[in-house]
LOFIMAR-934052 format. One record per residue (C-alpha): y, x, z. Coordinates in steps of 0.25 Angstrom, whole numbers, plus 2048, in hexadecimal, padded with zeros to 3 digits. Layout:
<pts>
YXZ...
</pts>
This chain:
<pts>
80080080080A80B8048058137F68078047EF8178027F781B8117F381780F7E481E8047E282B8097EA82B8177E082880C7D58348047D883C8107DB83A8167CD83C8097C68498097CE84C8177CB84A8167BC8528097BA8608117C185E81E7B985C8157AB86680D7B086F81A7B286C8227A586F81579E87D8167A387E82579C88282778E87783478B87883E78086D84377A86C85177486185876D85784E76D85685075B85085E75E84385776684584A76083684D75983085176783684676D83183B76282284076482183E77381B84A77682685377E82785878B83785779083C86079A8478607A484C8647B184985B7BE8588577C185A8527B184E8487B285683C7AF8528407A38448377A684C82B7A385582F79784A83779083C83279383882579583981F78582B82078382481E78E81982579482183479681C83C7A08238417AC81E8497B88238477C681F84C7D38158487DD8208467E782783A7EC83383D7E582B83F7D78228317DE8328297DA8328327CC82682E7C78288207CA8358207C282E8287B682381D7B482D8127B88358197AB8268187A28228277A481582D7A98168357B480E8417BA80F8447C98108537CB81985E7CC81886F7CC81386E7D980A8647DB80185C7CF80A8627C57FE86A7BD7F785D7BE8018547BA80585C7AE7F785C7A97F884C7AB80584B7A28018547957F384C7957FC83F79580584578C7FC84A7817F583D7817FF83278380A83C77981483978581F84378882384979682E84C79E82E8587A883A85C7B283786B7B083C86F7BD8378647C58348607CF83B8687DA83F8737D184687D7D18518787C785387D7B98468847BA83987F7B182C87F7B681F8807AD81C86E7AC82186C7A081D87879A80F87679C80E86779881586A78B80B8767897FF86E78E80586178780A86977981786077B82486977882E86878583B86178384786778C85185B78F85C85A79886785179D8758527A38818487A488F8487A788E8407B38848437BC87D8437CA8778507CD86E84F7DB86B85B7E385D85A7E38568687DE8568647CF86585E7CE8618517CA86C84C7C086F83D7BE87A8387B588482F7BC8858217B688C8227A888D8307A588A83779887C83F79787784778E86784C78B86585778585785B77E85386A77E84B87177483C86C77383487877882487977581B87E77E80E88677880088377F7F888B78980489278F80489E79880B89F7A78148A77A081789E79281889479D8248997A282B89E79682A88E79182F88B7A083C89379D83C88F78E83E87F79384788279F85288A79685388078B85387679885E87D79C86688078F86686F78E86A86B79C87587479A87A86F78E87886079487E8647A088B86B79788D85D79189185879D8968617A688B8657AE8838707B687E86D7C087E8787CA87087B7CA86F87D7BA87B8857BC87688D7C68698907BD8708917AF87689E7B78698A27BC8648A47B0
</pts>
């Protein structure tokens, strides 16, 4: 009964939670820019997009047209609500994460996506971090999958930014947005550790180079991304 009541509270949470931030988007005027250099990928459903955790509004701007999408989300209470709102928005999600399930979940996600010729959207530094920096997910179920990655970020002019670790952005009520498509990047079969990480900082640069240049539309950078773009 207790299993029963708390399902139905994420449930209604989620349907809640999805109905405000469609609600919100639908308020925004969003640019798109550089969606004609994949727009072939993205017609045969077969794609892996990649972003950072705190640009995830991306979910409801950018999946969710066809249905069936594959999403990953943690096997907390917070990814418990997240899941919730990914299948009240018609994905399929896949509970795990780098560090617990995550091998598992993957391994889930590329036999649904092979068969089902579903696309998938990974939060590359998700999901506890640290910011701005890749880890190997996406990379291996584009290479267990054969599906190029997708790079694709978001910024807008007006914006709340939280101080959670990933600096979640959300656009206030009637901004201007912009998304930005990065180069599609394909990822070879039977990779080594060290291929691995090459791909890993292949897919976070171009990451990078795009959240920029979304960010430069609209006056933002946010403290964390500046502090790593002088980093490197």
């Amino acid at each position: 009964m207790v299993r029963f009541l708390k399902r139905s509270l994420f449930y209604c949470l989620g349907r809640v939670a999805v109905f405000i931030v469609d609600t919100l988007l639908f308020t925004c005027r969003i640019d798109v820019v550089g969606e004609e250099r994949v727009r072939p990928i993205l017609k045969s459903g077969r794609y892996v997009f990649t972003s950072w955790h705190g640009r995830l509004i991306l979910f409801f701007t950018s999946c969710r047209k066809g249905g069936g999408d594959a999403v990953m989300t943690s096997r907390s209470k917070d990814g418990a609500i997240a899941a919730q709102m990914q299948v009240s928005g018609g994905c399929r999600t896949f509970r795990g994460s780098s560090k617990k399930g995550g091998a598992d979940a993957l391994s889930q996600m590329g036999d649904y996506m092979k068969a089902e010729g579903k696309p998938a959207m990974l939060s590359i530094d998700g999901p506890t971090g640290p910011i701005y920096k890749a880890k190997s997910g996406a990379i291996r179920l584009a290479s267990r999958t054969g599906f190029p990655i997708i790079p694709i970020s978001f910024s807008c002019s007006r914006a709340k930014i939280f101080r959670s670790w990933d600096r979640c952005m959300i656009p206030k009520p009637f901004t201007r947005a912009t998304i930005i498509y990065g180069e599609a990047i394909h990822i070879p079969k039977d990779l080594t550790e060290s291929e691995v990480r090459k791909y890993m900082e292949r897919v976070e640069a171009e990451l990078m180079r795009i959240t920029l240049e979304a960010d430069a539309h609209h006056n933002q950078c946010p403290k964390a991304l500046k502090t790593e773009m002088f980093a490197a």
